[in-house]
C-alpha angles and dihedrals in degrees: 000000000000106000113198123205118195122185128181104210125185084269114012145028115233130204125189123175126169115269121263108165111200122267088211123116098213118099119242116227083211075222083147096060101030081054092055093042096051086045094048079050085053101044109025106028086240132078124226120263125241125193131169117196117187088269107023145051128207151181135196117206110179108223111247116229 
C-alpha cells in the first residue's frame, strides 16, 4: 500500500510517499512534474525539489505568497 506523508514547512510543502516504482513496461515522459517545476520558475523564481531515496520518493513545492 502506497503511505503518504504531507508536511507544511515555513517555506515549502513537502510530500513523501514510499517508493513504488511502476511494473509497466511502458516509459514516462515525468510531463506532470517537469510541468510543476517550469510553472514554480515562472511563478516563484524557484523550481520544486525532487528527491528518490532507495525507499522514498519525494517532492518539494515552495509555498507562493
Amino acid at each position: 500500500p502506497l503511505q503518504l506523508e504531507i508536511i507544511l514547512a515555513e517555506s515549502y510543502l513537502k510530500v513523501t510517499n514510499n517508493y513504488q516504482p511502476k511494473s509497466s513496461t511502458e516509459p514516462s515522459g515525468n510531463v506532470g512534474l517537469a510541468n510543476l517545476n517550469k510553472r514554480y520558475e515562472l511563478l516563484a523564481g524557484k523550481g520544486i525539489e525532487i528527491n528518490k531515496g532507495g525507499t522514498y520518493f519525494e517532492v518539494k513545492v515552495p509555498i507562493l505568497q
